[in-house]
Wavefront OBJ file of the C-alpha trace (Angstrom):
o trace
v 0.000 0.000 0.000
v 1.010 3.282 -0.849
v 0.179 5.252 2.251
v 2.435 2.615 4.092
v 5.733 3.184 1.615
v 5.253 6.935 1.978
v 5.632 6.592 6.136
v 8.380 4.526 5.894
v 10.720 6.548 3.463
v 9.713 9.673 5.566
v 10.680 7.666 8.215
v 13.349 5.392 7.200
v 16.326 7.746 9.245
v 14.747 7.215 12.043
v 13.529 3.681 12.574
v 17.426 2.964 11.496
v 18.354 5.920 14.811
v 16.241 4.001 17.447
v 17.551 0.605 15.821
v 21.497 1.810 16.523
v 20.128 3.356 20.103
v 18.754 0.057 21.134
v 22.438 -1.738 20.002
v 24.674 0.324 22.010
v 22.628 -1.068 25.106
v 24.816 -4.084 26.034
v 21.956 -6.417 27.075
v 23.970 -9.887 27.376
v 21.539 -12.167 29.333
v 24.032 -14.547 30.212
v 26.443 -12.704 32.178
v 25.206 -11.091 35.111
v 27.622 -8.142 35.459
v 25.173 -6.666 32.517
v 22.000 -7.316 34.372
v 21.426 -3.660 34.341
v 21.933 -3.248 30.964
v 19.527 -5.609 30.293
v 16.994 -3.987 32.395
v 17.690 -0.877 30.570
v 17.545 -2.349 27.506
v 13.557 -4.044 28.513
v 12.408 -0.011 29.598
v 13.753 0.990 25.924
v 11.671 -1.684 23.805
v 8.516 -0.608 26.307
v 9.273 3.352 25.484
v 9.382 2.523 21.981
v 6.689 0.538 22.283
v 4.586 3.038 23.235
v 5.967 5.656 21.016
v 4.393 2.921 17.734
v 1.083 3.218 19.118
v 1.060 -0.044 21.717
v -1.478 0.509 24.675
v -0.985 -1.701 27.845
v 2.836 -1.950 28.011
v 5.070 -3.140 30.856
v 7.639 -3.910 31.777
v 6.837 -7.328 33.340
v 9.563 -8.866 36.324
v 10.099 -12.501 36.167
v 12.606 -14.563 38.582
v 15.442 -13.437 35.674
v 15.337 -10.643 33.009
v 11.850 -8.687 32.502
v 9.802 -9.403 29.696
v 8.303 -6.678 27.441
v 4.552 -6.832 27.045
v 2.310 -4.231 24.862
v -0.796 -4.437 22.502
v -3.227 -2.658 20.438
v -6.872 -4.335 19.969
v -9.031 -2.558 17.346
v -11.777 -5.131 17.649
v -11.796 -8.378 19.945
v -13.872 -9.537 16.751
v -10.886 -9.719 14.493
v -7.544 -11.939 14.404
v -4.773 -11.454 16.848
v -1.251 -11.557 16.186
v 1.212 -11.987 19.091
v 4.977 -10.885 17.878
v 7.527 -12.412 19.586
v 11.430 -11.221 19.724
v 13.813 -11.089 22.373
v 15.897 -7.911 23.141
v 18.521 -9.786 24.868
v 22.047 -10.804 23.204
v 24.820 -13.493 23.165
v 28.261 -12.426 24.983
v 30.891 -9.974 22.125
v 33.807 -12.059 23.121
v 36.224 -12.515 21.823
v 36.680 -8.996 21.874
v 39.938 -8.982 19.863
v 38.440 -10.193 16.695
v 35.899 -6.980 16.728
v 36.587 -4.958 13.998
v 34.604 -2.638 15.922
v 33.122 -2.224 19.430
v 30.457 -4.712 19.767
v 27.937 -2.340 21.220
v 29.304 0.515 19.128
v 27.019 0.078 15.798
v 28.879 1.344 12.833
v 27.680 1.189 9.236
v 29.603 -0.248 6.536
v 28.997 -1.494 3.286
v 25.198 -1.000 4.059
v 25.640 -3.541 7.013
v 24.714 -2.711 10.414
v 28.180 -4.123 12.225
v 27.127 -4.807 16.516
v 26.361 -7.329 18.787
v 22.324 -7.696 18.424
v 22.074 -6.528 14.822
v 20.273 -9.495 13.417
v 20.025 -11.793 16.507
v 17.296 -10.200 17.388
v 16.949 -6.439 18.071
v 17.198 -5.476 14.007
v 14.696 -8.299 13.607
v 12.353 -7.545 16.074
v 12.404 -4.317 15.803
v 11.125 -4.347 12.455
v 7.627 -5.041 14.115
v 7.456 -2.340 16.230
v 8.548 -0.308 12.809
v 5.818 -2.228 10.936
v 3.495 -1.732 13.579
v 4.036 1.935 13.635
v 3.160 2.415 10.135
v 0.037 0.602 10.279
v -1.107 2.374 13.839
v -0.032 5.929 12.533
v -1.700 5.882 8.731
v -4.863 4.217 10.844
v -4.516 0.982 8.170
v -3.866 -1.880 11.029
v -6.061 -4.574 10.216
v -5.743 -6.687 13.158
v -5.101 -6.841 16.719
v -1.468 -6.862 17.544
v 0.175 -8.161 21.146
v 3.741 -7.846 21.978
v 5.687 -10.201 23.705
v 9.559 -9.365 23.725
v 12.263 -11.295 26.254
v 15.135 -10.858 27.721
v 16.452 -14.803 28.035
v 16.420 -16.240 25.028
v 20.514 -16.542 24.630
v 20.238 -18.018 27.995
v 16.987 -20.858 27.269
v 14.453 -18.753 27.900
v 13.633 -20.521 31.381
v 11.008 -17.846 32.674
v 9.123 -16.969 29.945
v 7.333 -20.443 30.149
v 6.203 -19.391 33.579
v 4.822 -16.534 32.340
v 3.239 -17.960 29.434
v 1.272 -19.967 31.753
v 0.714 -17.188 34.710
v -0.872 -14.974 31.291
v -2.638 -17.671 28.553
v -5.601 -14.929 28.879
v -3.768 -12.133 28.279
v -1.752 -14.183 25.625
v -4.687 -15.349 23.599
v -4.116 -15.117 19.877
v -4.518 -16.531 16.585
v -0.858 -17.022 15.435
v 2.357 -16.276 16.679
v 4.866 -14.633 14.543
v 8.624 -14.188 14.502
v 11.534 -12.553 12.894
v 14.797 -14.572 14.228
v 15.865 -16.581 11.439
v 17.440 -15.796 8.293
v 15.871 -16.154 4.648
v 18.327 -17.679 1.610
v 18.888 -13.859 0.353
v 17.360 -11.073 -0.667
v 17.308 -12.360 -4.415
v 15.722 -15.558 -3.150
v 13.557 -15.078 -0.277
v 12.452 -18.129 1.849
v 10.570 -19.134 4.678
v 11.605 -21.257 7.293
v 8.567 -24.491 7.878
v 10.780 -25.635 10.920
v 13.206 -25.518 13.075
v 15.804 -27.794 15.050
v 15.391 -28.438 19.021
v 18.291 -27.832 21.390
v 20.250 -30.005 24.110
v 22.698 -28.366 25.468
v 24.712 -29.915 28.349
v 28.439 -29.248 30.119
v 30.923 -32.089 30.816
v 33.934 -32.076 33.189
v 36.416 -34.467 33.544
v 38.316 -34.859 36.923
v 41.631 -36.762 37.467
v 44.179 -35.868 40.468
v 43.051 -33.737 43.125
v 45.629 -30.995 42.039
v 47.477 -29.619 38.723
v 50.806 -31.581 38.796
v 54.132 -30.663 37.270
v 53.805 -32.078 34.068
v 57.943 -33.806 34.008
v 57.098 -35.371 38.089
v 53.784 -36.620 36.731
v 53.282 -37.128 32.486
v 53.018 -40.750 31.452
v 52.250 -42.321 34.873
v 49.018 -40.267 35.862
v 45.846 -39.983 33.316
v 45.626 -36.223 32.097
v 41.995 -35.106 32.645
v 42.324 -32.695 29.211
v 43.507 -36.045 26.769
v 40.847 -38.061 28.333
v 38.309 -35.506 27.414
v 39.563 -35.017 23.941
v 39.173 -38.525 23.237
v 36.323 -38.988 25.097
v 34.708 -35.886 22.954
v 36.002 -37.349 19.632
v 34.957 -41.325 20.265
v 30.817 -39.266 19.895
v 31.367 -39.023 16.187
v 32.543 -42.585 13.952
v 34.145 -42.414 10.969
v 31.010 -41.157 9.182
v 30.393 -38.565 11.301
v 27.391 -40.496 12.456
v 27.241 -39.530 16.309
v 27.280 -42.625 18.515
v 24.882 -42.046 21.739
v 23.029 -45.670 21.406
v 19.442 -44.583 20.912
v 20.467 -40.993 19.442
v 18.541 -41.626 16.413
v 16.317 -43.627 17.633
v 12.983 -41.877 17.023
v 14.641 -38.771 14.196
v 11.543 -38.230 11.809
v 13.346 -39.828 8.148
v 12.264 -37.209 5.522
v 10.715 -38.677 1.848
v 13.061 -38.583 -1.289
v 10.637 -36.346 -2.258
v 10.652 -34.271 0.478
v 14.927 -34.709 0.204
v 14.688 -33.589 -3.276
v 12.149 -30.110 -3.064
v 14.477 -29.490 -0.025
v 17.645 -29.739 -2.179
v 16.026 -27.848 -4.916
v 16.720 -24.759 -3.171
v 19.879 -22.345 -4.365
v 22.699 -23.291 -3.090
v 26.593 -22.498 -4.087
v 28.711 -24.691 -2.216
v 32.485 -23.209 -3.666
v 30.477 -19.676 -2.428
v 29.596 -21.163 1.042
v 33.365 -22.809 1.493
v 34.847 -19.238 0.372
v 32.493 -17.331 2.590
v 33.361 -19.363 6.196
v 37.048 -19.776 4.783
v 37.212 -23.651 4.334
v 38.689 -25.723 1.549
v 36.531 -28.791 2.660
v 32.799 -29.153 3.924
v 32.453 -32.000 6.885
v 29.482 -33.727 8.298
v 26.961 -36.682 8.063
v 28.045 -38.972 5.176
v 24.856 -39.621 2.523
v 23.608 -36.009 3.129
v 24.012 -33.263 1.653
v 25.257 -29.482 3.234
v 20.905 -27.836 3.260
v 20.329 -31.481 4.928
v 22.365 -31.589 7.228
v 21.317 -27.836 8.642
v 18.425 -28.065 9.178
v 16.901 -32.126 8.709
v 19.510 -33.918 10.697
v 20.336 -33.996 14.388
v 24.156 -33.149 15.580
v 26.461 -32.619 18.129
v 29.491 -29.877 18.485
v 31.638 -28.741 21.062
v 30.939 -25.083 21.826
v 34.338 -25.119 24.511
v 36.721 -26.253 26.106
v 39.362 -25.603 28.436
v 41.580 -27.003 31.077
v 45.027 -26.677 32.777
v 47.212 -23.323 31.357
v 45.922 -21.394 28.681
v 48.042 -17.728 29.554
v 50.929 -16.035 27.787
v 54.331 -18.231 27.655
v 54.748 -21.956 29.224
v 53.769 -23.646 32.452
v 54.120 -27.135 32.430
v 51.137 -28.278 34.225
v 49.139 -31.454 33.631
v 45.566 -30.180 34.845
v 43.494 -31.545 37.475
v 40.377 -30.554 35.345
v 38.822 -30.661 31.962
v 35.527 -28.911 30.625
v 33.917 -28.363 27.583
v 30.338 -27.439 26.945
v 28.130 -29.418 23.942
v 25.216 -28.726 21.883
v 23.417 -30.958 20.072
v 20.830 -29.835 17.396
v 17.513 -31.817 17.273
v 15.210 -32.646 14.699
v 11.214 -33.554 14.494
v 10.103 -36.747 17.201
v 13.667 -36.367 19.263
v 12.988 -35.522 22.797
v 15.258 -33.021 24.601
v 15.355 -34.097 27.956
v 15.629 -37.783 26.620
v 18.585 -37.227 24.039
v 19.848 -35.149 27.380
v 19.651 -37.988 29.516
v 21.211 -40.792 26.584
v 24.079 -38.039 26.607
v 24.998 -38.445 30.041
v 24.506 -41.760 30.625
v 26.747 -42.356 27.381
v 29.123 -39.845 28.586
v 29.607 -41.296 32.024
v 29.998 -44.952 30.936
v 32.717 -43.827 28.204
v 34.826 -42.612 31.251
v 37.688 -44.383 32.199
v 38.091 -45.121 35.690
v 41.216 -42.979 36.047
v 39.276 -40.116 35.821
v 35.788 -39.035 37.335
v 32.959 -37.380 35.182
v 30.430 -35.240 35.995
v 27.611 -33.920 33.430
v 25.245 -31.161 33.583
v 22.210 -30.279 31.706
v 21.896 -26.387 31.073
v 18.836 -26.124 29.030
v 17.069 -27.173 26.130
v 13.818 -27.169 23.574
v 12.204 -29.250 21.422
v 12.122 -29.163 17.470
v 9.303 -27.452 15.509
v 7.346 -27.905 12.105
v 4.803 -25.253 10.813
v 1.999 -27.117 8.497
v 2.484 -25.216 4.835
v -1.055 -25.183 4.728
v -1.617 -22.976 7.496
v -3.377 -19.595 6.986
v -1.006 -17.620 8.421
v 1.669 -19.523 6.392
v -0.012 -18.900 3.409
v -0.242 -15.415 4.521
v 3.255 -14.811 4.993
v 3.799 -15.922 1.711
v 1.562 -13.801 0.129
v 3.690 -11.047 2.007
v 6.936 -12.156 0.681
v 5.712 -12.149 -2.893
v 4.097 -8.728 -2.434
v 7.497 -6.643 -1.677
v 10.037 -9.468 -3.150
v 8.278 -9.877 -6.581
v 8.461 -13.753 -6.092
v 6.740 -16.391 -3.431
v 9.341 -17.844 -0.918
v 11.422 -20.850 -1.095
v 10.236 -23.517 1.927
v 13.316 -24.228 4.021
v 13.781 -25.786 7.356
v 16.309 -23.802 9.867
v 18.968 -25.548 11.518
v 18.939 -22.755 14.243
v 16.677 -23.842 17.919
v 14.287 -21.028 19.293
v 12.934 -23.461 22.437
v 10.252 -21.935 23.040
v 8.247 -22.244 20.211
v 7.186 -25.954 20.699
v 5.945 -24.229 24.334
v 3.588 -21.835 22.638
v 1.767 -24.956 21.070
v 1.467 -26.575 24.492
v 0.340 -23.684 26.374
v -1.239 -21.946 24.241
v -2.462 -24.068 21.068
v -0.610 -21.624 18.475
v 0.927 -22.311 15.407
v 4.161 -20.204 14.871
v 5.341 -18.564 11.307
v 8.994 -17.973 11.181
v 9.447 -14.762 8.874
v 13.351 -14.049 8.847
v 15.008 -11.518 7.017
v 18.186 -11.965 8.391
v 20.999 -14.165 6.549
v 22.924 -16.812 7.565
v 26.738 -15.287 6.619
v 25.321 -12.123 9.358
v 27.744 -13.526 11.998
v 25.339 -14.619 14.768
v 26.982 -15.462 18.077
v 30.426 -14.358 16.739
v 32.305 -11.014 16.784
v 32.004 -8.468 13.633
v 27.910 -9.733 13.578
v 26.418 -7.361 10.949
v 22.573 -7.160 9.679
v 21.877 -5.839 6.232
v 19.963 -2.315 6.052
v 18.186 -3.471 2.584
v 17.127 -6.405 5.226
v 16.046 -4.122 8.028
v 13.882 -1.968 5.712
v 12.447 -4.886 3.639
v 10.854 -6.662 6.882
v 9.601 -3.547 7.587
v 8.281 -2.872 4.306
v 6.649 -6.616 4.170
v 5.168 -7.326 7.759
v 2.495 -4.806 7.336
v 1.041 -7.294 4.377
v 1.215 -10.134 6.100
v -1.166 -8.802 9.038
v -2.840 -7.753 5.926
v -3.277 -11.345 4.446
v -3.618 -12.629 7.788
v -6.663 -10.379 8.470
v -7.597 -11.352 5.033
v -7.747 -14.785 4.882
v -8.649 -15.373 8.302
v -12.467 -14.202 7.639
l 1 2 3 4 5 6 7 8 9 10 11 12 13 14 15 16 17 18 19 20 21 22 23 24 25 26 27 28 29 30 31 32 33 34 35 36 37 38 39 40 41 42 43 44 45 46 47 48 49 50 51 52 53 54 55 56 57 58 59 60 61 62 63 64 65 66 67 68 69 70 71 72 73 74 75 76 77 78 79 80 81 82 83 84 85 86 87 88 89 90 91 92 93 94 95 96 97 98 99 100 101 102 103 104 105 106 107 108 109 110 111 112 113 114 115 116 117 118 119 120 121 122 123 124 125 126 127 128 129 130 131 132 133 134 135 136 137 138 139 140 141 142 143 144 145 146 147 148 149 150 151 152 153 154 155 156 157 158 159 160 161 162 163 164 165 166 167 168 169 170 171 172 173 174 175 176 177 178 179 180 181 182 183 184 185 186 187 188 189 190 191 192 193 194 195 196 197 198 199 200 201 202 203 204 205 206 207 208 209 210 211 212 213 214 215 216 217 218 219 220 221 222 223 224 225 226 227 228 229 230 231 232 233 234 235 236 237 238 239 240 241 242 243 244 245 246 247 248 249 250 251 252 253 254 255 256 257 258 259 260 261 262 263 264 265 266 267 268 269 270 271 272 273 274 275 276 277 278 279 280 281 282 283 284 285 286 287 288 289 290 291 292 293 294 295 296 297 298 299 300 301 302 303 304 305 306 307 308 309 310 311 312 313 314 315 316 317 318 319 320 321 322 323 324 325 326 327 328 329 330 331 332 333 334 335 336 337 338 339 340 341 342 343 344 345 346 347 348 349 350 351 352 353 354 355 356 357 358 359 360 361 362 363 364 365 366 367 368 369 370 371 372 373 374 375 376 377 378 379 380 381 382 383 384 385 386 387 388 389 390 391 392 393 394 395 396 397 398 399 400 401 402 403 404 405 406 407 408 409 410 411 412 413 414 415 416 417 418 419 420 421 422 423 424 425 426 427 428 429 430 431 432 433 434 435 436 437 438 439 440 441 442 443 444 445 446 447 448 449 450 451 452 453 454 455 456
């Protein structure tokens, strides 16, 4: 709609202002030395909230970081959208390999360069942008709430509490999010699923001290080399992981379904060139889009033990740690593959060493049904702005909370990205297109359009 483009290029400087205002605030959920930041961050997203349009906003307390809650009903009589986004960010180190301060947004290359650019504050933030344009030219066509977190990087582990403490005030239609990426701007896609999340911490335990390394190597078992081959034993020669029952119940896609999957656009020399590889690695008999975002898997995200500071100490360590992910896919259960894990893990051990395993958190996968209205909506969306419908993809990425809004409150979820998978998330220089930023802004207004549309 007209009326809606002319807002937004009046407008366009500023949306992109408040955007860069909201990424100098360094909201890290995970560490708590920035817990104020993150509380400053939560009375931001409610002022700008409120500046869109958004009646009823708070900023609501939970046992960790607030949650942001606004909403605007026109009618009770028509649809209801609830927008979900989280304002909360992974940790900038390491710092060193900034090219620029984390939480000091600079533009280059018409990239948005800070911590929070596409994971999530550009993304989310394109809804309160949307939402503003529809409020202010008096065009909204449906009811819109607002639910934005501050614990997502950390497992979102009270926003299920309030979920359930507020299914009245949470009552919608369809929930809608922008925290995954599309393809690319030239081939726009929608994400029908995503991959659940596991995600435990081992440490490994040999003498009750660090030992000089000469007194002790060879006759005492080193806690870090146990660990290492412990880690690597998880993964056989075809990269197949080896937790007995791992695969167990993972939901074996169709050739068909393989092949419409694979049809996608995909430029594998561009993709090794782009991360800096000569070789791809992985599950043997699939292919690089399959094993993203269809099959289950298991990294290390760290690990550490004994002397890791500037020049020599020959130590053999008392302790080992390293922290593992594993990515789920449809039928896998998290707190079961969690449990598999650590039984596996302990009975690997080698009695010259002691284990102990933890379970951090976790969530389980997701599918959106194609034929959904509000899928079919966003579609309609993509093809409105884009000039082409969007490619069907499944994301590798987890968002745990999304199998929760089914459970609690019987919603089906559309996962409208704009961001892009080479934007750096959860690693220094992370960068979010502007052509990105304004194009979700420019095509969520139609889908609450379609939505409103088709929902009659």
């Amino acid at each position: 709609m007209q009326v809606w483009k002319d807002y937004q290029v009046t407008h366009k400087d500023r949306f992109l202002e408040e955007l860069l205002e909201l990424l100098r605030i360094p909201s890290v959920s995970a560490d708590s030395s920035f817990s104020k930041d993150v509380k400053t961050c939560a009375e931001a997203v409610k002022l700008r909230l409120q500046e869109a349009g958004a009646e009823n906003v708070e900023v609501c307390p939970t046992a960790g970081h607030p949650i942001v809650y606004g909403e605007k009903i026109i009618n009770p009589a028509l649809p209801t959208v609830l927008v979900y986004g989280h304002y909360d960010v992974q940790p900038a180190d390491p710092l060193e390999l900034w090219n620029s301060g984390p939480f000091e947004p600079v533009i280059k290359d018409e990239k948005i360069y800070a911590r929070g650019s596409a994971d999530d504050k550009g993304q989310f933030y394109m809804h309160v942008k949307a939402f503003e344009t529809m409020a202010k030219t008096n065009t909204l066509p449906c009811n819109i709430k607002f639910m934005i977190e501050g614990e997502e990087e950390v497992g979102s582990a009270n926003l299920g509490i309030f979920i359930k403490e507020n299914k009245e005030r949470l009552k919608a239609d369809v929930v809608l999010i922008s925290d995954t990426a599309m393809l690319s701007l030239e081939n726009p896609s929608l994400d029908t699923g995503l991959r659940g999340l596991s995600y435990m911490e081992v440490e490994v335990t040999g003498p009750n001290r660090d030992l000089h390394s000469g007194v002790y190597g060879g006759a005492v078992a080193n806690p870090a080399t146990i660990l290492c081959k412990m880690i690597a034993s998880l993964h056989d020669e075809n990269n197949h992981i080896t937790i007995p029952g791992f695969y167990d119940k993972v939901q074996e896609l169709s050739k068909e379904e393989r092949d419409a999957l694979n049809a996608a656009p995909f430029d594998e020399a561009e993709y090794k060139a782009d991360l800096g590889v000569d070789e791809l690695w992985g599950e043997k008999g699939y292919t690089t889009i399959e094993r993203t975002g269809i099959r289950p898997t298991l990294e290390v995200n760290g690990i550490w033990g004994g002397y890791t500071g500037e020049g020599s100490k020959t130590v053999l360590p008392s302790k080992a740690s390293a922290k593992i992910s594993m990515r789920l896919v449809p039928n896998q259960d998290w707190k079961e593959i969690s449990a598999l894990f650590q039984a596996h893990f302990e009975k690997i051990a080698p009695k010259s060493v002691k284990v102990k395993v933890t379970t951090h958190h976790g969530g389980s996968p997701y599918v959106t049904p194609t034929d959904h209205v509000a899928f079919k909506a966003a579609s309609e969306a993509i093809k409105a702005t884009f000039g082409k419908g969007p490619i069907p993809m499944r994301g590798g990425g987890s968002i745990p909370i999304v199998a929760l809004f089914e459970k609690e409150l019987g919603l089906k979820t559309i996962l409208m990205g704009f961001g892009l998978d080479s934007d750096n998330l959860h690693s220094p220089n992370e960068k979010y297109g502007l052509a990105n930023f304004y194009k979700g802004i420019e095509t969520i207004p139609y889908f609450h359009k379609y939505f409103a549309e088709m929902s009659k």
